[in-house]
N, C-alpha and C positions, 0 to 999 in steps of 0.2 A: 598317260604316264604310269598310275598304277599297273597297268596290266602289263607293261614290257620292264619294269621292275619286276614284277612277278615273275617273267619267265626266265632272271637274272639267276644262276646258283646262288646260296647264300656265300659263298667265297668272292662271288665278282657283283653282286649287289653296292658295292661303294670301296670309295679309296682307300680305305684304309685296312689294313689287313689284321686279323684278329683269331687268338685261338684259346678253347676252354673244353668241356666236356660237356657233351647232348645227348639228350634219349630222343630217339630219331622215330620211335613207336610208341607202341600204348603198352608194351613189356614193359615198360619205365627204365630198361640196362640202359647204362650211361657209359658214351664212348668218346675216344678222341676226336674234335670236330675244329674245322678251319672253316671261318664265315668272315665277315667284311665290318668295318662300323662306319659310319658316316664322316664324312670332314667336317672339322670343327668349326663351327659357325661363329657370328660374331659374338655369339651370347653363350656360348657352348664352354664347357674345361674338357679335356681328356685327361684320364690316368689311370693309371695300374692299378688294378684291384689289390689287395693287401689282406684283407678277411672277409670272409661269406660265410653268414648262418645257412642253416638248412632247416627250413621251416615245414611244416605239416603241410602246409599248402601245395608244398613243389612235389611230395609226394600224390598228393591230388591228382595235378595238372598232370604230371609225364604218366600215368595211369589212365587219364583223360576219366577220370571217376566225376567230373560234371561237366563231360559232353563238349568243353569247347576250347577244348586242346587243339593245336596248329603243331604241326612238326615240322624241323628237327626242333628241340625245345632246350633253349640254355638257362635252367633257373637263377634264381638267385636274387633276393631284395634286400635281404642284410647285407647290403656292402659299408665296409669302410676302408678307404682308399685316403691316399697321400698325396697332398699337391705341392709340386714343387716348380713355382710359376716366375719365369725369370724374363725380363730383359732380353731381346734379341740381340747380339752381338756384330752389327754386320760390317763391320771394319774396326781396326786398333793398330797401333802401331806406340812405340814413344813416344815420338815425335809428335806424330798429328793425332791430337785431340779425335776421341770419336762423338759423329754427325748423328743425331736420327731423331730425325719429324723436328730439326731446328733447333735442338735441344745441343750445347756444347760439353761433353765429359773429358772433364781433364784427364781422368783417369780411367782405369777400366772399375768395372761396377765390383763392390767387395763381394770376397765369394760368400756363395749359400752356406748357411749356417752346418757345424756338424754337428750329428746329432748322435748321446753317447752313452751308455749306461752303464755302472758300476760292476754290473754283472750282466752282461750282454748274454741272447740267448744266441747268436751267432750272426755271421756277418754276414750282407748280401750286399755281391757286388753289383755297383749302378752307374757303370761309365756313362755320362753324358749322351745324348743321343749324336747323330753324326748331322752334321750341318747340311741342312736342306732348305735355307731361306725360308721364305713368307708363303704359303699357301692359301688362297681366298683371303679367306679376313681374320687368319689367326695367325700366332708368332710363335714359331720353335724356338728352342735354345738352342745356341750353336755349341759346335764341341768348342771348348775353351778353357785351358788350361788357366784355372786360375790363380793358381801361383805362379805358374813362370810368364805367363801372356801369352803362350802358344796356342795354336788352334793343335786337336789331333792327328791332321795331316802334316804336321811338324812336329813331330814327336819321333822318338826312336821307335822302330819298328816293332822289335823288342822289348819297349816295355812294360814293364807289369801294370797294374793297376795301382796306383799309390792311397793313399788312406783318405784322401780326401775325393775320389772316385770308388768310395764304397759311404753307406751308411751301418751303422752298428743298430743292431733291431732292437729295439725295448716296448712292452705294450704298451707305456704310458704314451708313445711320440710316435714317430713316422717308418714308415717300412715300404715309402716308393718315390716314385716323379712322373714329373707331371710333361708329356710332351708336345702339348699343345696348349694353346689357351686363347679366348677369342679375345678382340681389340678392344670389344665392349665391355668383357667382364670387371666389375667393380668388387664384388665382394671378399675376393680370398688374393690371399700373397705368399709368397716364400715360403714353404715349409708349414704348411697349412694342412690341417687331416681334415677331413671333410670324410660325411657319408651320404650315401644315398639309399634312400626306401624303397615303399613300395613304388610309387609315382613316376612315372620322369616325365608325364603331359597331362597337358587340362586345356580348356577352351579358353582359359583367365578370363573369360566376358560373361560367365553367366552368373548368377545372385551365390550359386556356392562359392565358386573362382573368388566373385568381387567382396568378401564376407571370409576368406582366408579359410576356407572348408572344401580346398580341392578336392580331397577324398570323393565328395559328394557331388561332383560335376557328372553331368549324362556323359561328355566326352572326355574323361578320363581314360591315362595310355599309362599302362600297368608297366612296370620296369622289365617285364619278360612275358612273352606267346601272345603279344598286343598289337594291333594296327598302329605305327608311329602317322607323322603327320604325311609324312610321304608316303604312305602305302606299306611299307616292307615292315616285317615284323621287329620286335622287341626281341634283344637276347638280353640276359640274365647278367650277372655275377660269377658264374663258376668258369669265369674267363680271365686272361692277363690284363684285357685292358676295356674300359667303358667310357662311353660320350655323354654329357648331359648338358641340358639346359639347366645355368645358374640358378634359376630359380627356384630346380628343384635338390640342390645338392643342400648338405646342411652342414656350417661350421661345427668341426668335430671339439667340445671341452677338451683344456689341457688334461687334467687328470682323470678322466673317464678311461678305464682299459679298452684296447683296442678288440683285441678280440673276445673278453666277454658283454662289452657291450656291444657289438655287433647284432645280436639278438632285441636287443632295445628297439631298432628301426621296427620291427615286428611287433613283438610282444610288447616292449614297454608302451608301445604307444597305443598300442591296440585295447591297454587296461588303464592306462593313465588319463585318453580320453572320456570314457565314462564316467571314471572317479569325479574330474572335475564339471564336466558338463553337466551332471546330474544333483550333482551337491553332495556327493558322497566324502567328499575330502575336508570334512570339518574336523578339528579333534573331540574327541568324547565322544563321534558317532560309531555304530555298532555297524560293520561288514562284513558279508558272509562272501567269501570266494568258494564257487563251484570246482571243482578238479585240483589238481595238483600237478600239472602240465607244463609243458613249455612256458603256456600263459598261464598258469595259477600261479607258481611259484614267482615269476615276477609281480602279478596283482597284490598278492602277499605283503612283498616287500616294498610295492608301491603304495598302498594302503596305512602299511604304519607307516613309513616317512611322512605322511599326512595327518600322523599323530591320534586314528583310529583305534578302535578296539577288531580282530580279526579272528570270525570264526572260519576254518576248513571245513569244507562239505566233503566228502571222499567216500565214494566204493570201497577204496582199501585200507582195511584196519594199520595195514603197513608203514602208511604213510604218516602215521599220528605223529611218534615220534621226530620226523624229519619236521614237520609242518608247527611244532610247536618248540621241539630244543633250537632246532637249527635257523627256520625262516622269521620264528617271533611271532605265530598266529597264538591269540590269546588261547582259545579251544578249537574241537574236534568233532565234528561226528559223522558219522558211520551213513550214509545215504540209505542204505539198505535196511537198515535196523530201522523197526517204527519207534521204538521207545527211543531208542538216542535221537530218532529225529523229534522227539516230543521232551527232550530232557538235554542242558545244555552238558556236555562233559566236563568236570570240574577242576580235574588235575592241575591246571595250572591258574584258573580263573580265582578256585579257594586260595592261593597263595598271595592275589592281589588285591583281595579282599572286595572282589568286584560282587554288589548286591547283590540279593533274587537269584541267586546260582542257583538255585533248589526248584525255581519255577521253573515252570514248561519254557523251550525253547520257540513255542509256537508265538508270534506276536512281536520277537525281540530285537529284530536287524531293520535297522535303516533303508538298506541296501543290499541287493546280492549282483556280484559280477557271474554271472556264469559263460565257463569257458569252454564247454563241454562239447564236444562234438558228432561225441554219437548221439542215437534216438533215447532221450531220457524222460522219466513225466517230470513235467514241473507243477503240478497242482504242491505237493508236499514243499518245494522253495516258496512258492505262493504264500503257506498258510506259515511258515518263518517269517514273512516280512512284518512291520507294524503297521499300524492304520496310514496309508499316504505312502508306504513302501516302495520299492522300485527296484525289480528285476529286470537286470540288463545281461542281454545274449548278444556274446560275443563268439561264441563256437558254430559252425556253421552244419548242423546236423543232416541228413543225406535225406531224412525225413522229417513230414510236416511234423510238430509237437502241437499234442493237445492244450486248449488253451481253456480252463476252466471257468467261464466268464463270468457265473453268482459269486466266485472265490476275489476277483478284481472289487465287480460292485459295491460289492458289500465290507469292502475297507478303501474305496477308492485308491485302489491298487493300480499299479504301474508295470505293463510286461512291453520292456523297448528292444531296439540295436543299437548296436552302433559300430563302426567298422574303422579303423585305425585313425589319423587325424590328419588336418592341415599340414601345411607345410610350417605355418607358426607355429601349432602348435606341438608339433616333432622339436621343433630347436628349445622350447620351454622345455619338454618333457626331457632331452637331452642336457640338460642343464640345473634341471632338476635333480636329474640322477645323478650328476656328475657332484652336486653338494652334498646329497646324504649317501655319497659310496653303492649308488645300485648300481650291479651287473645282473648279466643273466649266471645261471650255474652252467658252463659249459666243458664239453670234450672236442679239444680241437684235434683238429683228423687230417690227414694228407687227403691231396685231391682224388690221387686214384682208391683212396678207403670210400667214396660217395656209394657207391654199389651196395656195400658191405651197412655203411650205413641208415642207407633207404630201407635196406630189409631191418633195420632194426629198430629202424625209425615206426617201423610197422608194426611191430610187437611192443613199441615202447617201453623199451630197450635204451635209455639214457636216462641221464639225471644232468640237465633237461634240455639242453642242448647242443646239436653240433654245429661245431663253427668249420671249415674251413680255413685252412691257412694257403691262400692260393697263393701268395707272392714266395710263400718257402716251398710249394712243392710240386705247381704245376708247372710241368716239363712236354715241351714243343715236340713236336710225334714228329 
């Protein structure tokens, strides 16, 4: 079976037709690309993509900078997509009552809510898909005019699209629909934003699966350039539309912004799980975040909502200011300076009268997240921890890093990983940030800016994230 999928184009790979943008080599240029996605199964949702981050990782993979890139390659794990899950429609009339699965509606079903904002950033229109009944074990929504009772093939020819066949965009709500949905699906309804991570497969049977720590499954299927369970690879986000299993989609918070928390599937979760698994999230503990990245600046701002003390480690003196006016890290220091790493900086720790500011920095962090991705020493974060410390690597460095192990011994020091989280524990972490107002900092870009953006992604060249806004701007070749 696998092998004659394999010799499928990715366009005739499965029913359903599907288009976004691929780097089809290890140049990583990114072009228009038509590929297929799966029929909705019974456990499955489809929908329109709506926002994609662009994470570090994707410039990785279309690079093939660790070896195990599969082309063409459609990245993309920060999705946040919009479900708009309705009712199939398959008979109405006045007269007779409509039938289905035994159920009597006197009336036709009220229409889908509309969704509106004071100051709209502009309108995208979303006529109804066109009536194509039941397919396997999932239900379209018919075209159905739900004000007047018409189907669209009753309609005048001529007409335009009315207000209630468009949605008005606002971050806080929804920006698509949903045009499938399997029979089984329990979790999401009507107007529902849902994201998806990194994930979309796991074994569910083994002690990580059964322990809600899929991330840590041997057969985990990565949301893009991944073996799915049938054989055929994983595409990404930087597409109009994607297929999942429920299990791995996550109830999107009302007031979480849409596309700056899109970055959250990534980064926040990637720093909010160590905070909590390791005990870093008590208040009055002291934590050091490595970099000022993608993932440092949300560590930062995950950190204090956990009601921490936060110092910035940073190569760049540049950064002090962003990292202490703007993110709220308590102090600063300079990685490269030996005496600031031997001395906490004081600027804003003397204003809050926090103790022992004058003592060495050496001895005085709970905790450090380090996010760091290039080859950097850690002996000097080593000797920042206190007695029982705990250095967690989150960056994925290209080189081994030296591990200085009299430096461990000798404070029963702690040097761990850890790699994004569960599926539970993504929907806490989303929920969490949706109370204390975390976003990521981002710049949202037209699709065809991805080119533009990779190379600057490479220079690190943003502050600190790009999002995609794929439902406003990618346009069918």
């Amino acid at each position: 079976l696998y092998s004659k999928m394999a010799a499928k184009s990715p366009e005739e790979e499965h029913p359903v037709k599907a288009f976004g943008w691929a780097a089809k080599d290890s140049s990583g240029v990114f072009s228009p690309f038509k590929f297929s996605r799966r029929a909705t199964g019974e456990k499955d949702v489809r929908f329109k993509v709506l926002y994609c981050g662009i994470c570090h990782s994707d410039l990785a993979m279309v690079k093939n900078e660790w070896g195990m890139s599969q082309y063409p390659i459609v990245p993309g794990y920060d999705l946040i997509l919009c479900l708009w899950i309705y009712l199939r429609i398959l008979d109405y009339n006045e007269e007779e009552p409509l039938r289905r699965g035994g159920t009597r509606l006197r009336s036709p079903p009220p229409p889908p809510p509309r969704f509106y904002s004071p100051t709209p950033r502009r309108v995208i229109n979303a006529p109804l898909p066109s009536r194509s009944g039941r397919i396997g074990s999932a239900e379209r929504i018919d075209d159905y005019d739900w004000r007047s009772g018409r189907r669209d093939h009753d309609r005048d020819p001529g007409r335009l699209a009315s207000e209630h066949d468009s949605m008005v965009e606002d971050p806080h709500e929804i920006v698509g629909v949903v045009t499938e949905v399997g029979c089984k699906v329990e979790r999401f309804k009507v107007g529902d934003n849902v994201g998806v991570g990194c994930l979309v497969g796991s074994c569910m049977s083994c002690d990580s699966c059964t322990t809600d720590l899929e991330n840590y499954c041997p057969k985990q299927i990565l949301t893009y350039a991944y073996p799915y369970h049938d054989g055929t690879i994983t595409y990404g986000g930087y597409s109009d539309t994607m297929v999942a299993d429920e299990h791995f989609v996550l109830s999107w918070p009302e007031n979480l912004p849409l596309d700056g928390g899109a970055p959250l599937l990534c980064a926040g979760i990637t720093t909010y799980s160590p905070l909590r698994h390791f005990g870093l999230d008590k208040p009055g503990m002291h934590v050091g975040v490595v970099g000022l990245g993608g993932l440092g600046h949300v560590a930062v701002k995950m950190a204090k909502a956990f009601g921490t003390k936060v110092t910035v480690i940073s190569t760049s003196i540049g950064k002090k200011e962003e990292a202490i006016e703007k993110l709220g890290a308590d102090s600063f220091l300079v990685s490269r300076d030996p005496e600031q790493m031997q001395m906490p900086h004081i600027d804003k720790l003397a204003h809050l009268n926090v103790p022992n500011v004058n003592k060495a920095a050496t001895g005085t962090l709970d905790g450090i997240i380090d996010t760091v991705s290039a080859t950097h020493p850690i002996a000097p974060l080593i000797g920042l921890l206190k007695a029982q410390g705990k250095l967690i690597l989150v960056g994925a460095p290209e080189k081994p890093l030296e591990l200085p192990s009299f430096s461990l011994i000798v404070g029963r020091k702690i040097v761990a990983g850890s790699c994004i989280g569960g599926l539970k524990e993504t929907q806490e972490m989303l929920d969490f940030s949706a109370k204390h107002n975390i976003t990521a900092d981002v710049e949202v870009v037209p699709m065809d800016y991805v080119n533009t953006a990779m190379e600057r992604l490479a220079k690190a060249d943003v502050r600190y994230r790009f999002v995609i806004d794929v439902a406003g701007t990618l346009k069918a070749a």
